[in-house]
C-alpha positions in Angstrom: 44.4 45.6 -19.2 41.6 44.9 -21.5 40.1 41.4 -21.4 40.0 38.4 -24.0 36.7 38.5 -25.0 36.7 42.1 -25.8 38.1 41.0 -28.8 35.7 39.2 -29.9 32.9 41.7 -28.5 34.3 44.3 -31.0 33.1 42.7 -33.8 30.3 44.1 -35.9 26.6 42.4 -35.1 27.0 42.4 -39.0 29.5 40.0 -39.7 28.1 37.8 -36.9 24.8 37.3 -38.8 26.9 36.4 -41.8 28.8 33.8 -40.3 25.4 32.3 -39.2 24.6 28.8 -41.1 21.1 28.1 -42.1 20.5 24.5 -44.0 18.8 24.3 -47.2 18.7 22.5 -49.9 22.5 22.3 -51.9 24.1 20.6 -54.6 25.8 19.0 -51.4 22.7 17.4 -50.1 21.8 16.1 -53.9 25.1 14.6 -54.5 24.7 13.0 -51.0 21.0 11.7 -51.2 20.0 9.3 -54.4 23.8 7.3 -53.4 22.7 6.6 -49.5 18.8 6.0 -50.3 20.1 3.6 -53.0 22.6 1.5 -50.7 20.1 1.5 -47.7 17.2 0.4 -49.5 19.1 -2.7 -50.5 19.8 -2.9 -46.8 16.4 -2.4 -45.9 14.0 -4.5 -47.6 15.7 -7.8 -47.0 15.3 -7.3 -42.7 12.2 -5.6 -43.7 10.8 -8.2 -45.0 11.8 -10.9 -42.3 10.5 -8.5 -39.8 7.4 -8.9 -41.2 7.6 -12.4 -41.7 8.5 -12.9 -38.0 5.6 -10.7 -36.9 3.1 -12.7 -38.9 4.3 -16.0 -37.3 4.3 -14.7 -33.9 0.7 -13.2 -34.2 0.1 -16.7 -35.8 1.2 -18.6 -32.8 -0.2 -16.4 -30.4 -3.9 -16.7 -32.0 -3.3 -20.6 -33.0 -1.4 -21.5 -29.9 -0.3 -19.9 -27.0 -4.1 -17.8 -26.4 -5.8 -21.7 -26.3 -3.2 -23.5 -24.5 -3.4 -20.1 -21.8 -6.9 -20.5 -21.6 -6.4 -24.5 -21.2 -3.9 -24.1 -18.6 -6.0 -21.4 -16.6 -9.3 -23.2 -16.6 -7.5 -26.5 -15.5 -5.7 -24.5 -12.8 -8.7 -23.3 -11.5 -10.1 -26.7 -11.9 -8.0 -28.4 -10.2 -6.3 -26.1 -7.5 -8.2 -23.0 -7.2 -11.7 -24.7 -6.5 -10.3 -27.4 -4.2 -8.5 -24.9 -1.9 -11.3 -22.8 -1.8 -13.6 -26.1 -0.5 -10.3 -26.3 1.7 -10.7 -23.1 2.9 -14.2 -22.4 3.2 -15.2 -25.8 4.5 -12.2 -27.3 6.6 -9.8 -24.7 7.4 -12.6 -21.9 8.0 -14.6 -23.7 10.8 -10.7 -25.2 12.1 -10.2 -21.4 12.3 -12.8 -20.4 14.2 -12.4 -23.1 16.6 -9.3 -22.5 17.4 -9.6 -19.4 18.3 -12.6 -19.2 20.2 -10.7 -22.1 22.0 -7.7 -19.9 22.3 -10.0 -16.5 23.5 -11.3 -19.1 26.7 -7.9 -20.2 27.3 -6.6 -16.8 27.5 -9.2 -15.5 29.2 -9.2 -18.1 32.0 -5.2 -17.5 32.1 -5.6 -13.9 32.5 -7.8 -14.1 35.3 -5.9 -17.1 37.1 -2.7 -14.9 36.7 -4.6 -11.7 38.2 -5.3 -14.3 41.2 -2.0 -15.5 41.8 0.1 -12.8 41.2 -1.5 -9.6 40.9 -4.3 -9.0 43.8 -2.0 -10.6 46.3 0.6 -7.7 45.7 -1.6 -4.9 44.9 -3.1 -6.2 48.8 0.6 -6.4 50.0 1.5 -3.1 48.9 -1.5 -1.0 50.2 -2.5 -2.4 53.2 1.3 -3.6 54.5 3.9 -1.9 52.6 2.5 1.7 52.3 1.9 1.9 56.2 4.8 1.0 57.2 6.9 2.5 54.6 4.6 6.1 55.9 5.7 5.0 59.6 9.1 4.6 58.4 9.5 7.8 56.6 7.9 10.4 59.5 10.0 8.2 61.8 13.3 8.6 59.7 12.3 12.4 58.5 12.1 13.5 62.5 15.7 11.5 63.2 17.3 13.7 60.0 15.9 16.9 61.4 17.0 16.0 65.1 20.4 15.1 64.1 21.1 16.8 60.8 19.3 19.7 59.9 19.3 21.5 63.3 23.2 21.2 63.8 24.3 21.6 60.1 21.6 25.7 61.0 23.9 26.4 64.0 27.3 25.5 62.4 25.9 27.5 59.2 25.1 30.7 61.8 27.4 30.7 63.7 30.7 29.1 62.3 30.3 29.7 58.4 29.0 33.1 57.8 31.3 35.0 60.3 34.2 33.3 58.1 32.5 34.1 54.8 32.4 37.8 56.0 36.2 37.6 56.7 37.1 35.9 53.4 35.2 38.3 51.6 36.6 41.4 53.3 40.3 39.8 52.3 38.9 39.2 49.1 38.1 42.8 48.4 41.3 44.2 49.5 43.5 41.5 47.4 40.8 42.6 44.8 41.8 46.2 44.8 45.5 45.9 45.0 45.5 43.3 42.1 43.3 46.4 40.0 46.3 48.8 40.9 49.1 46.5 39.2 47.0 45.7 36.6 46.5 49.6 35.4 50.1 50.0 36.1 51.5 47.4 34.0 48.5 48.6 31.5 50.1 51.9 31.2 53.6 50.5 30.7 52.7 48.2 28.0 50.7 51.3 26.0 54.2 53.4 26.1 56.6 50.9 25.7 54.8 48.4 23.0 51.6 49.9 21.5 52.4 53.6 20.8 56.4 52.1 19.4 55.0 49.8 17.0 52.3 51.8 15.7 54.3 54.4 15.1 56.6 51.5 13.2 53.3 50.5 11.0 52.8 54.1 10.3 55.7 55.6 9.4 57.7 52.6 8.1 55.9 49.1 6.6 52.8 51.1 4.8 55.5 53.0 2.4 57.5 49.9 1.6 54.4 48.0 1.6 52.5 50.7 -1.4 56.0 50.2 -3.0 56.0 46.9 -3.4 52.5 46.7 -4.4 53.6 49.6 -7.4 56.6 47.0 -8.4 53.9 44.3 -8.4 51.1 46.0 -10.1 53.9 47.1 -13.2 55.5 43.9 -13.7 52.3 41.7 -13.7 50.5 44.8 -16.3 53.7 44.2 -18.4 53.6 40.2 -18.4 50.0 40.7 -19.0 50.6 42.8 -22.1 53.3 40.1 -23.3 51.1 37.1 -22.9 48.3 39.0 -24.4 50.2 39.7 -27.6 52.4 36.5 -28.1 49.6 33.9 -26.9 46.2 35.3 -26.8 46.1 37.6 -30.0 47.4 35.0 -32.0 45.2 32.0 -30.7 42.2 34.2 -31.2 43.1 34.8 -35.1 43.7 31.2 -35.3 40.4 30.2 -34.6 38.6 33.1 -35.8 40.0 32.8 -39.4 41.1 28.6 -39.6 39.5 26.5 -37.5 36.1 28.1 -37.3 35.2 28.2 -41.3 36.8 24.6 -41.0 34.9 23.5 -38.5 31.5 25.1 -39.7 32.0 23.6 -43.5 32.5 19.8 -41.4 29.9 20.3 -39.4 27.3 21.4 -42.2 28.7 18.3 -44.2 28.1 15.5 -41.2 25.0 17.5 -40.8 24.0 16.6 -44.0 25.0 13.4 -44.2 23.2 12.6 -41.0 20.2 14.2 -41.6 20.1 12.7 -45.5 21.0 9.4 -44.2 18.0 9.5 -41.5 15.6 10.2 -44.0 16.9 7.5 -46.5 16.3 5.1 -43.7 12.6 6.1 -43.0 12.1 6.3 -46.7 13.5 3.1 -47.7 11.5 1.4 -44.1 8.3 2.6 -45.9 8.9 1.2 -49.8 10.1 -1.9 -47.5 7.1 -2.4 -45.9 5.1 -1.7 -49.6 7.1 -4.4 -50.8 6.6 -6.7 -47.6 3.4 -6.4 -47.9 2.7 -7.0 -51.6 5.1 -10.3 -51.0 2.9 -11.5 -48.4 -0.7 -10.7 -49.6 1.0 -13.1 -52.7 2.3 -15.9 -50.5 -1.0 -15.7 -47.9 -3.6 -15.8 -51.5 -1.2 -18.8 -52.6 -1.6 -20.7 -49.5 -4.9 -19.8 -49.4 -5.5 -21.0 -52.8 -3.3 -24.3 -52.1 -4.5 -24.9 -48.6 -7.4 -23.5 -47.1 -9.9 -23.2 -49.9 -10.1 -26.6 -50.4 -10.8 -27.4 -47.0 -13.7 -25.4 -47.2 -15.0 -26.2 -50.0 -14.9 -30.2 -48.1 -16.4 -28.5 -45.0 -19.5 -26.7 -46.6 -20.1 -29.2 -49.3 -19.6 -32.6 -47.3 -18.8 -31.8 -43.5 -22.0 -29.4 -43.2 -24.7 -31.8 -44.7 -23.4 -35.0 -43.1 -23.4 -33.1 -39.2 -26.7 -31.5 -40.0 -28.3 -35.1 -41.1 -26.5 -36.1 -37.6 -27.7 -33.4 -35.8 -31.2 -33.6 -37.0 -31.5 -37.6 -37.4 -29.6 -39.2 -34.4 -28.6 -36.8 -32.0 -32.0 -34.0 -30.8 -33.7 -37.8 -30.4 -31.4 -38.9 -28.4 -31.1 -36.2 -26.6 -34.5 -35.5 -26.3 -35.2 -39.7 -25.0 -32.0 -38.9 -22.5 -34.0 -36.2 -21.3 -37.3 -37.8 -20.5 -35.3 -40.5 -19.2 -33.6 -38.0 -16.6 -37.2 -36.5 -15.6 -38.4 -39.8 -15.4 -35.6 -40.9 -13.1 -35.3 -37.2 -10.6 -39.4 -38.0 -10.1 -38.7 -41.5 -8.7 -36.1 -40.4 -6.8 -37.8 -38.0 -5.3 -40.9 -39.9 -4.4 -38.5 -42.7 -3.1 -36.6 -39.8 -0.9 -40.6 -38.4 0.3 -41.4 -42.3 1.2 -38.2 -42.1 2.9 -38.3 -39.5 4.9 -42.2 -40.4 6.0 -41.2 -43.7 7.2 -38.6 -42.1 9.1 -40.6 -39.6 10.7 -43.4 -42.6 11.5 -40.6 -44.5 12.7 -40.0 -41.9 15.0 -42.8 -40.9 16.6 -43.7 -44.4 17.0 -40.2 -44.7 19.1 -40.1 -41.8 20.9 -43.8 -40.5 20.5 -45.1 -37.6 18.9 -42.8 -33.7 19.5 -44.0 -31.4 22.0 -46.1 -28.4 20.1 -45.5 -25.1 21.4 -47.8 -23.5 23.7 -50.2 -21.0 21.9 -50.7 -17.7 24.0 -54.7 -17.7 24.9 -56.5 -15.7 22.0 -58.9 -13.2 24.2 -62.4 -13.8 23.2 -64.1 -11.3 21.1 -65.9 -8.5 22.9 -69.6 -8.7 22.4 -71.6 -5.8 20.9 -75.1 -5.2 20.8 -76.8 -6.2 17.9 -78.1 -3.5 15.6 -81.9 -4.3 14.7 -82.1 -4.4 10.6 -83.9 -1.0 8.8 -87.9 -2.1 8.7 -89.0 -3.0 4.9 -92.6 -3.9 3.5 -94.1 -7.2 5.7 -91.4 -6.0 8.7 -92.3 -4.3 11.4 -89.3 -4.3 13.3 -85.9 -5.7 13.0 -87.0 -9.3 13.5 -89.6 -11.0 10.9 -93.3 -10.8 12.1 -95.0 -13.4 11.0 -98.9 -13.3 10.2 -101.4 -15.6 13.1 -102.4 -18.7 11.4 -106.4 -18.5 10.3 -108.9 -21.0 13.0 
């Protein structure tokens, strides 16, 4: 029996790459495209154009408002929780710390060694020099009781009572052994000839013809309803789809193709003339604000603002800053001479009190070894290292 798919194997590679749909452009994809590029533009622009909107006041808020109120609220946060935990930390809870557990490291270490004391050496001494000695003594003593009254009767039962029985046992053993072997190959034989050799010859000569019979019955009935169902089901489902439903479902499939694909690219299309128009709409509403609003303010702030801060700066505000400075030098210097007077008084009150501090010993510096001097080269009115002076005239 031939199977389904042969049928469709048979036909020609030919016809196969005629059926075969490549897109292009139609009169189908025409007619579809100016209609949906029309409608969606009309959908487009207006949430085109409040997308943009929404964008702009969002970027707006974030530069305006949200960015300096973040930066606000992190600089006070660090202000006024970050920096005083860390003071917390790194001058309260840091040296509390440390305390602690050096505290805690002497406490355990004195408990460790108290608990070694008290409960430790006096067992380890108990167990070696009391326990183990007489738990020795015990077991030599015990060991030579088991041997005395154990092991040396349970030898001479074992000798003399066991193995002469074993050797009788296994002699009986052997002879039931044998005669047990002699039934068994009788009653062997008995079973071959009056059960195996019957029914084989049963299998043989009997089931394996009715059984290949059967199967022959079988084979020709289910060939027959094989060729029935092929020809009233199969055939005709095969023409059905081959000839209806798959030129129907190719032509629906190239048209939902189409529409799909035209209807994708109206959308992009009509996103991009959307955002041209956005765009143009805004640069006209931000150039009339601009116009309305913020040119005006800076025409106040260069013209009037400017001026009037740099007469402020220049006229009240670097003299007063430069008296406050002076004035701050002026005041750090007294301060610090009144701290130096200070601290002398303190240090003469002191010494006067409790008397001068102690200086540290020196170690002795060794004396420099002495060298012979070297007598200076003779020159004109010398005659030897030293100076010779002339004998006075009488």
């Amino acid at each position: 029996m031939e199977p389904v798919g042969s049928l469709v194997a048979e036909e020609p590679e030919r016809r196969r790459g005629v059926d075969r749909y490549e897109p292009g452009e139609g009169c189908l994809t025409r007619l579809v495209r100016l209609p949906v590029r029309v409608v969606v533009l009309v959908l487009v622009v207006p949430v085109r154009i409040v997308w943009d909107g929404l964008a702009a006041c969002g970027r707006a808020l974030y530069r305006g408002v949200l960015r300096p109120v973040g930066r606000g609220l992190s600089w006070l946060g660090h202000v006024l929780v970050v920096v005083p935990l860390a003071w917390v930390y790194r001058w309260i809870l840091t040296p509390v710390g440390h305390g602690v557990a050096w505290t805690a490291r002497a406490f355990g270490t004195v408990l460790a060694w108290l608990g070694k004391a008290v409960f430790y050496w006096p067992w380890v001494a108990l167990w070696r020099y009391v326990v183990v000695p007489v738990g020795v003594a015990i077991g030599v003593a015990v060991a030579w009781l088991v041997r005395c009254l154990v092991v040396v009767p349970a030898l001479w039962v074992y000798r003399w009572v066991l193995t002469p029985v074993g050797h009788a046992f296994r002699w009986l053993g052997g002879g039931f052994a044998r005669l047990v072997r002699g039934l068994g190959a009788g009653l062997a034989w008995l079973g071959r000839h009056l059960v195996v050799l019957p029914a084989q010859w049963f299998y043989r000569h009997v089931m394996t013809p009715a059984g290949r019979g059967i199967a022959w019955v079988v084979r020709g009935l289910g060939a027959a309803v094989a060729a029935l169902v092929r020809w009233t089901v199969v055939v005709p489902a095969v023409a059905v789809w081959r000839h209806v439903l798959a030129p129907v479902g190719r032509a629906v499939g190239t048209a939902v193709t189409v529409v799909a694909r035209e209807t994708g690219a109206a959308f992009a299309h009509c996103w991009r003339v959307a955002g041209y128009v956005s765009r143009a709409v805004g640069r006209f509403l931000g150039t009339l604000l601009r116009w309305i609003f913020v040119e005006p303010f800076r025409w106040v702030y260069r013209t009037v603002l400017t001026p009037v801060g740099h007469a402020v700066r220049d006229g009240l505000w670097r003299p007063v800053r430069t008296a406050a400075r002076a004035v701050g030098r002026s005041v750090r210097r007294a301060l610090g001479a009144a701290r130096l007077s200070v601290r002398q008084t303190r240090a003469e009150l002191r010494r006067a009190l409790f008397g001068a501090p102690r200086q540290p010993e020196r170690p002795a510096v060794p004396e420099p070894r002495r060298e012979p001097a070297v007598p200076q080269a003779r020159t004109l009115g010398k005659t030897s290292g030293r100076d010779v002076s002339p004998p006075p005239r009488g």
